[in-house]
C-alpha positions in Angstrom: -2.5 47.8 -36.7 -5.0 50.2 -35.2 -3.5 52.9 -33.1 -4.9 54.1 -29.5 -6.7 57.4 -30.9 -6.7 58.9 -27.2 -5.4 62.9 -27.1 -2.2 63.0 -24.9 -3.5 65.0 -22.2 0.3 66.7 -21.9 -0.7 68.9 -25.0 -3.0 71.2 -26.2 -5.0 71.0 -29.8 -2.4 72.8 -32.3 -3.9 76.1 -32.7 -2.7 75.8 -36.5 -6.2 73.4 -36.9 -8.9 76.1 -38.4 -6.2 79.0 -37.8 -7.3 80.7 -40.8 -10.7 79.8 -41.6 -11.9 82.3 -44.2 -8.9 80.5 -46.1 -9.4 76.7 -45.5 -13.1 77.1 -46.4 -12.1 79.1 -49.2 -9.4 76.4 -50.4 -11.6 73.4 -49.9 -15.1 74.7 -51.7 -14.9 72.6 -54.3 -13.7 69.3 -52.8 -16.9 69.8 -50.9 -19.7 70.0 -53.6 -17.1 66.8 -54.8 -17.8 64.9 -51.8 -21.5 65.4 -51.7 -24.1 65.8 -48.9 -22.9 65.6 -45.2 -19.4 66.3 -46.0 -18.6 68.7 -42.9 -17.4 66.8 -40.2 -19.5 65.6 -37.0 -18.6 67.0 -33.5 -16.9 63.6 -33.5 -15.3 63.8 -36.5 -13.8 67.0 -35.6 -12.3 65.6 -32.0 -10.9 63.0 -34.2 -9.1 65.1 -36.5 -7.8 67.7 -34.0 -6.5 64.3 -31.9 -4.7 63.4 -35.4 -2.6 66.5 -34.8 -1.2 64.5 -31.6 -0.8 61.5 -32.9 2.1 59.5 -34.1 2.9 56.2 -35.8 3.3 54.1 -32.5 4.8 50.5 -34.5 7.3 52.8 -36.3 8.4 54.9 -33.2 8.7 51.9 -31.0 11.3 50.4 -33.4 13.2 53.6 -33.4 13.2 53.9 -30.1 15.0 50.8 -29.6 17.6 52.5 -32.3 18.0 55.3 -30.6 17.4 55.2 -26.7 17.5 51.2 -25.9 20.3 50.4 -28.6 19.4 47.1 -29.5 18.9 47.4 -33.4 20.8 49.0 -35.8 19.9 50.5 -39.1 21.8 47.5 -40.6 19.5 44.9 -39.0 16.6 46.7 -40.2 17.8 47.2 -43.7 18.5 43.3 -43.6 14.7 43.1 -42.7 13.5 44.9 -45.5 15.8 43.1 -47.9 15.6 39.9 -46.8 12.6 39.4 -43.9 13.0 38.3 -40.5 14.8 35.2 -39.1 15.3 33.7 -35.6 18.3 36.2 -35.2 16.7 39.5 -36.3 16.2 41.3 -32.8 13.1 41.4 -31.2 12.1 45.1 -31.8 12.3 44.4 -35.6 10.6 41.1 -35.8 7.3 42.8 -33.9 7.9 46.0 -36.2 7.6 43.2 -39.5 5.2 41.5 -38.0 2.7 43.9 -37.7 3.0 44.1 -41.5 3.5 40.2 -42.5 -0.7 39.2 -42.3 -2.2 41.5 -44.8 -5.5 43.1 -43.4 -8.3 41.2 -44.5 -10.0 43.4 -46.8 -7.0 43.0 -48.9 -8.0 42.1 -52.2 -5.6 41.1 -54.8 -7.3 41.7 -58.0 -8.2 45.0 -56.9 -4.2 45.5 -56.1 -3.6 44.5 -60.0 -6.6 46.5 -61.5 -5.7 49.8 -59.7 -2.0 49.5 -60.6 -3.2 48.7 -63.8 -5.3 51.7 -64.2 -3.0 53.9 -62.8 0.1 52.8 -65.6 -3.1 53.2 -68.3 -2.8 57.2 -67.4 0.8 57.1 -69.0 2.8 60.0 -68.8 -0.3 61.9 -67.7 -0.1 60.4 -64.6 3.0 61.7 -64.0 2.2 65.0 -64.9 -0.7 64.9 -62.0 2.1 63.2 -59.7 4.1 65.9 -59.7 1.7 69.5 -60.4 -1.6 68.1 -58.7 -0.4 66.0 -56.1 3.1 67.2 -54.9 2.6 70.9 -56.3 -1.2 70.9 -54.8 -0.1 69.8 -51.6 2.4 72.8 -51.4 -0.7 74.8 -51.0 -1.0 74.4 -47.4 1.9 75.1 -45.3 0.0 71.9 -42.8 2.7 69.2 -43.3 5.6 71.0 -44.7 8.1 72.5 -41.9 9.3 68.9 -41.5 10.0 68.3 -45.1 11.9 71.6 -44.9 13.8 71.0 -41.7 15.2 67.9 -43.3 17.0 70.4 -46.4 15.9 67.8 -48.8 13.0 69.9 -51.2 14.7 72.7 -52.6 17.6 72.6 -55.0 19.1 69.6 -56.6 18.0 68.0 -53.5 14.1 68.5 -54.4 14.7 67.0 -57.9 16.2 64.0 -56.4 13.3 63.7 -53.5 10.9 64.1 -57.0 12.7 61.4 -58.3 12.5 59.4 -55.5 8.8 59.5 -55.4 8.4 59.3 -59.2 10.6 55.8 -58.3 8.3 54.9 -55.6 4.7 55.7 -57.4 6.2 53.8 -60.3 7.1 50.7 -58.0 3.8 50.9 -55.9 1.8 50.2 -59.4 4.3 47.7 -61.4 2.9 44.1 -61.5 2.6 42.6 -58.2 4.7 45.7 -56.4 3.0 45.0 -53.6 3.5 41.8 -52.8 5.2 41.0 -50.0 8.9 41.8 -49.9 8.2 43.3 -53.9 9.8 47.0 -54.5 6.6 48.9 -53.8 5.9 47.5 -50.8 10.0 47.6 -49.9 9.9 51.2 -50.6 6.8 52.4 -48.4 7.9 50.9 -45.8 10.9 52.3 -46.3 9.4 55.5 -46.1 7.4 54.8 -43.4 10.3 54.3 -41.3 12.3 57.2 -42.5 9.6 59.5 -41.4 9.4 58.0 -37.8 13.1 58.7 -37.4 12.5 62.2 -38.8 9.6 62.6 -36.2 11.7 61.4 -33.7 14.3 64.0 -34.0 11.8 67.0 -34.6 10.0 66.0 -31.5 13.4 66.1 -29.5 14.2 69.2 -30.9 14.3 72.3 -28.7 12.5 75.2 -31.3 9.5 72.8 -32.1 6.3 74.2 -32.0 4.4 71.8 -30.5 1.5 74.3 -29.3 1.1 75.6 -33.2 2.2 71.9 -35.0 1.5 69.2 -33.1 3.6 66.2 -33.3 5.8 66.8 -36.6 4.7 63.5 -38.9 1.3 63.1 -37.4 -1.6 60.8 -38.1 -3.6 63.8 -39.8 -1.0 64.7 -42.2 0.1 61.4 -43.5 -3.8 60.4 -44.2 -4.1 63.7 -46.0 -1.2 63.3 -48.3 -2.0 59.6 -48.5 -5.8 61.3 -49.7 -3.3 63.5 -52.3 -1.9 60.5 -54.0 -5.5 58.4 -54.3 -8.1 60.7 -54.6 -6.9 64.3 -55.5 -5.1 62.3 -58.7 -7.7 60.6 -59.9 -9.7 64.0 -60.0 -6.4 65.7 -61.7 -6.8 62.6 -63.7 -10.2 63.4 -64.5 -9.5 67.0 -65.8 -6.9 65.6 -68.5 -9.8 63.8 -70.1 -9.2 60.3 -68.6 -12.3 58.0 -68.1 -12.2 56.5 -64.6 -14.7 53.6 -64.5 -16.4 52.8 -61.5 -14.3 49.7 -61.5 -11.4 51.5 -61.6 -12.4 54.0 -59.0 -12.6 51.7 -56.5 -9.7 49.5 -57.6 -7.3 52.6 -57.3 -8.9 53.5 -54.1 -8.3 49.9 -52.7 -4.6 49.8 -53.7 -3.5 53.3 -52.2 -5.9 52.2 -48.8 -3.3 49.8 -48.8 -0.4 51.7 -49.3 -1.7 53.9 -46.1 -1.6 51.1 -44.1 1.9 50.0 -45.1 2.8 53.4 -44.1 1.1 53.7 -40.6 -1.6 55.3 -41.8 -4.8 54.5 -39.2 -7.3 52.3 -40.7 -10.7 54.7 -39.8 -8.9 57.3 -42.1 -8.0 55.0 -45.1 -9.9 56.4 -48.4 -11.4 52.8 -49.3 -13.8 54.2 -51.6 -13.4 57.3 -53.3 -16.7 59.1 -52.0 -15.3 58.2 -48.6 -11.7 60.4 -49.9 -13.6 63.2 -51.1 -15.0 63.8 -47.8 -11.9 63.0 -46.0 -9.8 65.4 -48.4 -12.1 68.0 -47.9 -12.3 67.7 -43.8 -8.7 67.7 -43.9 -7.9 70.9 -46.0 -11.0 72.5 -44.3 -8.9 72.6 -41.1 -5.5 73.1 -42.8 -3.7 76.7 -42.3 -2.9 78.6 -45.9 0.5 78.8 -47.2 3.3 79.9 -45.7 7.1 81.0 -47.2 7.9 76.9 -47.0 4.6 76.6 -49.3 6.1 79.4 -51.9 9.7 77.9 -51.6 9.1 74.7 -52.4 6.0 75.4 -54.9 9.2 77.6 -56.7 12.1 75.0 -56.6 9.5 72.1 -57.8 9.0 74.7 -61.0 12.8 75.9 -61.1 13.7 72.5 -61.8 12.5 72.2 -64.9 15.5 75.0 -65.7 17.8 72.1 -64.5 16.1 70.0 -66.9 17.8 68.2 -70.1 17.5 70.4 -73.5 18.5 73.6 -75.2 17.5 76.9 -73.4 14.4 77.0 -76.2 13.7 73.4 -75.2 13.5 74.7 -71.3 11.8 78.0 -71.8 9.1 76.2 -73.6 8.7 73.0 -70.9 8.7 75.8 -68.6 6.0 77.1 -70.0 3.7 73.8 -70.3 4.5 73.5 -66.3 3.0 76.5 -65.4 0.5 75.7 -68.1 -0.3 72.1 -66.6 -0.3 73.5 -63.3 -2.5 76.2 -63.6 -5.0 73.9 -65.4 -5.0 71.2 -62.6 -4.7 73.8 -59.7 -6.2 76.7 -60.5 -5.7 80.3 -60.7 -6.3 81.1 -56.5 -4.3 77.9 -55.4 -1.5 79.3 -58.0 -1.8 82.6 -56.6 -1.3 80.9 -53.1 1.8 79.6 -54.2 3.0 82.6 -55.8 3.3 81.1 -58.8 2.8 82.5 -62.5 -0.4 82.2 -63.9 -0.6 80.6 -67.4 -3.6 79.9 -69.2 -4.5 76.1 -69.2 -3.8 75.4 -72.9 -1.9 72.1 -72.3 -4.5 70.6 -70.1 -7.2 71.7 -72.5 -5.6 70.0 -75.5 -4.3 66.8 -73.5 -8.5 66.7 -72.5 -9.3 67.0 -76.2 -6.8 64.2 -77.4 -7.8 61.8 -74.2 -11.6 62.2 -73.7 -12.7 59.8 -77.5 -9.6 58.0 -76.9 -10.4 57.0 -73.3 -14.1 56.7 -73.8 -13.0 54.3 -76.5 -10.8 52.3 -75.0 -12.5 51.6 -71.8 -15.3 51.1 -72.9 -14.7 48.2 -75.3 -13.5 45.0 -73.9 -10.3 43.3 -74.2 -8.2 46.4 -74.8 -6.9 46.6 -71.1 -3.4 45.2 -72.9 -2.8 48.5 -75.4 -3.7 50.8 -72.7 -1.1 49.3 -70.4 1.3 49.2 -73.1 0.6 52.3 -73.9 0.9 54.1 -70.7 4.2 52.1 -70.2 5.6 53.2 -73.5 5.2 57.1 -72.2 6.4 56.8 -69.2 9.4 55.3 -70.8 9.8 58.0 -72.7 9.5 60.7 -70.5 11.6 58.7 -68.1 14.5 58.8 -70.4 13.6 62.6 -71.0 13.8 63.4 -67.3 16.6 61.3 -65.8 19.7 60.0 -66.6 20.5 56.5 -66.7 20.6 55.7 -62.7 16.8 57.4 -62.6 13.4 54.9 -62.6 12.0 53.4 -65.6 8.5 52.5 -66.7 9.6 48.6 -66.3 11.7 48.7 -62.7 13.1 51.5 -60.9 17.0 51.8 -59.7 18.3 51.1 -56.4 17.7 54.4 -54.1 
């Protein structure tokens, strides 16, 4: 499923790559003494990534193309795809869209799909805290990827707490037991996704006011491996800074499962973070060329924080989650990328006492064998709880999530 990586000569490097560079090297100075020597990009390293900006998901636009200019699938027979797979009377557009995706790349490993699902339920209700305040909040920071999420209307209001609980319902299906098999509701839902955002692209790039000269194409290559590098790597360093232990093991586990996420999602194979040295120095390169925030950045860093107003609870019970947001945030963030969001500054007392409670528990438990059972139970048992806390009774569980 490798993609040509040729520049379409018709277009010009987005000048948002490196537009603000006192910023971007700013931003990404610590992912760089993370990654380790020979993070900066090579000369060809840095062709590739300003050739990202240009570059679609060619499987997923082919099959919309034959939705929207050939008219020979619906969005019924696609659905049916999903649902149910492909038969001798699915049309030919969808079959070749599926079976791209029906061999599993080779590298696919499926105890390293169990063991990083595994160790990403053992985070509990951690992980969802670093979900939501390191990897969606921290990805606000840049304004790189986010005039298509605004343009669809679907991130501020009650509308952003439903997209949150959309992805809180597709994280939670990605790591269940065996969500990624095959037709299973992980691997349903990304590609799902995947094919959402080619019909988003589509209708960006046909739109009349797009900037291609500062954006490139609207859901590019270079985006979706950065907030693919958000959800793997960037959380397991959030994780990190809550006092979880992240074995080796685990590491690379975690790392394998999300690599193959990305490429369930389009996601080009050279830019999959298979290890997590290898995401370090990708996140870095990527948010070492990204632009600062923008007003998207500070609109959507506010409604992701407002919501917690909408939340369940007395106006005490509100003020004071409120306050353990900004705490968390701040914590996992930090004071310039919360100042870059606009954002209130709170001292990180919640993350500080989550990393006291977690760091002898986690060095205990991970460290002595045969307790892999009462961490998963565990972590399930939180997210339960905080699932009922969050959303009413149509909203995901620890166990299964609800139709979408």
């Amino acid at each position: 499923m490798t993609q040509d990586t040729a520049v379409p000569t018709a277009r010009r490097v987005p000048s948002r790559y490196r537009a603000d560079p006192d910023w971007s090297d700013r931003a990404a100075a610590l992912l760089r003494l993370t990654a380790g020597p020979g993070a900066r990009p090579s000369s060809d390293e840095v062709v590739a990534l300003k050739a990202g900006l240009l570059r679609r998901d060619e499987p997923a636009a082919e099959l919309v193309r034959a939705v929207r200019v050939d008219r020979s699938v619906t969005m019924k027979q696609i659905r049916t795809a999903l649902e149910h797979g492909t038969d001798a009377s699915t049309p030919a557009a969808v079959r070749e869209f599926f079976d791209h995706l029906a061999p599993r790349p080779s590298w696919v490993r499926d105890d390293l799909l169990e063991r990083g699902a595994r160790a990403c339920r053992c985070l509990g209700v951690d992980g969802l805290r670093v979900l939501g305040l390191g990897s969606l909040l921290g990805g606000y920071r840049t304004a790189a990827a986010l005039e298509p999420l605004v343009r669809t209307g679907r991130l501020t209001g009650e509308e952003g707490q439903r997209r949150l609980n959309e992805t809180t319902a597709w994280w939670l299906a990605v790591t269940a037991p065996g969500g990624l098999e095959p037709g299973a509701e992980g691997w349903r839902l990304s590609v799902h996704v995947r094919v959402m955002h080619a019909f988003v692209n589509d209708q960006l790039e046909q739109a009349p006011d797009w900037d291609w000269d500062l954006r490139g194409v609207p859901i590019n290559q270079y985006d979706q491996a950065s907030t693919l590098g958000v959800f793997s790597t960037s959380f397991l360093l959030h994780a990190r800074l809550f006092g979880h232990r992240i074995s080796r093991r685990d590491s690379e586990a975690v790392m394998h499962l999300w690599s193959y996420v990305g490429w369930l999602m389009g996601v080009d194979e050279a830019w999959l973070p298979r290890t997590e040295r290898i995401g370090r120095r990708l996140l870095y390169q990527f948010l070492a060329g990204d632009p600062g925030p923008d007003e998207n950045s500070r609109l959507l860093a506010a409604s992701l924080i407002d919501s917690v107003d909408a939340g369940p609870g007395s106006a005490l019970r509100r003020r004071i989650e409120r306050e353990r947001t900004l705490s968390i945030a701040t914590g996992l963030l930090g004071p310039a990328a919360m100042g870059d969001l606009a954002l209130p500054k709170r001292p990180p007392w919640f993350t500080l006492w989550r990393c006291l409670v977690n760091l002898p528990l986690s060095q205990l438990l991970t460290r002595v064998p045969g307790t892999d059972r009462i961490t998963v139970r565990r972590g399930n048992a939180s997210i339960e709880r905080e699932c009922r806390r969050i959303f009413d009774a149509d909203g995901p569980s620890a166990h299964g999530v609800a139709p979408l």
